[in-house]
N, C-alpha and C positions, 0 to 999 in steps of 0.2 A: 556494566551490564547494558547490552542495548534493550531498547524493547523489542516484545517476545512480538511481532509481529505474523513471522510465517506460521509457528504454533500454535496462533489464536484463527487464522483462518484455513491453514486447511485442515485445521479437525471442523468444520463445517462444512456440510453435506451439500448443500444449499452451494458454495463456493465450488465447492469439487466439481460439478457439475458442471459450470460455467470457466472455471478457468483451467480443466486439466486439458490433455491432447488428446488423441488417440490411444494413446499407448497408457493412458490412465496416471503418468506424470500431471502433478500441480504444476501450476505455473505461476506461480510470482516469484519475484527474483529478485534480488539486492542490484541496484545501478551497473550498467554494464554486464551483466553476466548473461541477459536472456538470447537464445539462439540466432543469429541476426537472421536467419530465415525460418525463426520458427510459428510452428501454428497459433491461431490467433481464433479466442478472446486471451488473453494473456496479460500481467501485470505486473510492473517492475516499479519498486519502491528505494528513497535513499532519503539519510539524514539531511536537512537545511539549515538546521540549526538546532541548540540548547543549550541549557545552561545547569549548573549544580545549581540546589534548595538550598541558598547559601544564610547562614544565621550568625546572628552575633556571640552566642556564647557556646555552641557546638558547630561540629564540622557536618557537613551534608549528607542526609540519610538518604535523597532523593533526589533524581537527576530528571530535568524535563527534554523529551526528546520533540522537534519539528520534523515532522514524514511527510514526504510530497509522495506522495500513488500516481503513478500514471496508468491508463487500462488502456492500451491496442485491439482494435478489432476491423474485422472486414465492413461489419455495418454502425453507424450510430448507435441504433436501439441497442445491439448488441453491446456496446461498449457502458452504455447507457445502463444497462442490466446491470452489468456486472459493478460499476461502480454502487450501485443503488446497495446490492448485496454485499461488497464489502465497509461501504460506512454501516448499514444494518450490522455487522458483527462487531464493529470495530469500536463502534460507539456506548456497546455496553463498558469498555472498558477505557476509549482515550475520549477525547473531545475532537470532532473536525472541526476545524480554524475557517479553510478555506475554500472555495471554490474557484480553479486558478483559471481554466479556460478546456475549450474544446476546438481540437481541429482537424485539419486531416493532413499526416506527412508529405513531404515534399518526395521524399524518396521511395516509399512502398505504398502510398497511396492509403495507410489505414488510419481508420479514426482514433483519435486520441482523447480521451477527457482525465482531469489529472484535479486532486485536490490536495488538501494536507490537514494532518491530523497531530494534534499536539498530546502527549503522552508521557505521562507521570510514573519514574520506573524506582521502583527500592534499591534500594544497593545492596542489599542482602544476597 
């Protein structure tokens, strides 16, 4: 099971608001899938790492997952927001690790700020 990642944020209002498009579409997206020209504040997430809760006299109940979030936007602040709001939801439930960096693409010119969150999933 991965972590429930898109589940946990866009049943938040708060989130909705800041990262759907026009067309009232969420926007976060597993690595590679987001529109290459699509609208922006938008936010694509993927695995970096984990490992099974490994034990010496049972087999693993629990798998820890590493998520790097990247958030796209035309402004800073704007990007800035949006990260701000999804560690606010994200936090009730995994731990953020990192704060990896901020910048602005080479190729479309938009802001990036990107962190990771490390996330504790049942295997149930």
């Amino acid at each position: 099971m991965m972590a429930p990642i898109f589940a946990l944020c866009s049943s938040d209002t708060t989130l909705q608001g800041l990262l759907s498009d026009d067309a009232g579409r969420f926007q976060l997206y597993p690595f590679g899938e987001a529109p290459q020209l699509g609208a922006k504040p938008y936010a694509v997430w993927q695995v970096v790492g984990g490992s099974p809760e490994n034990y010496i006299s049972n087999v693993p109940d629990i798998d820890s997952y590493s998520i790097q979030i990247d958030v796209y936007a035309r402004e800073a602040s704007a990007a800035r927001e949006a990260v701000r709001a999804l560690m606010g939801v994200i936090e009730y439930v995994a731990h953020v690790f990192n704060y990896i960096d901020e910048r602005r693409t080479t190729e479309t010119r938009a802001y990036r700020c990107s962190f990771t969150v490390d996330w504790f999933v049942d295997r149930q």
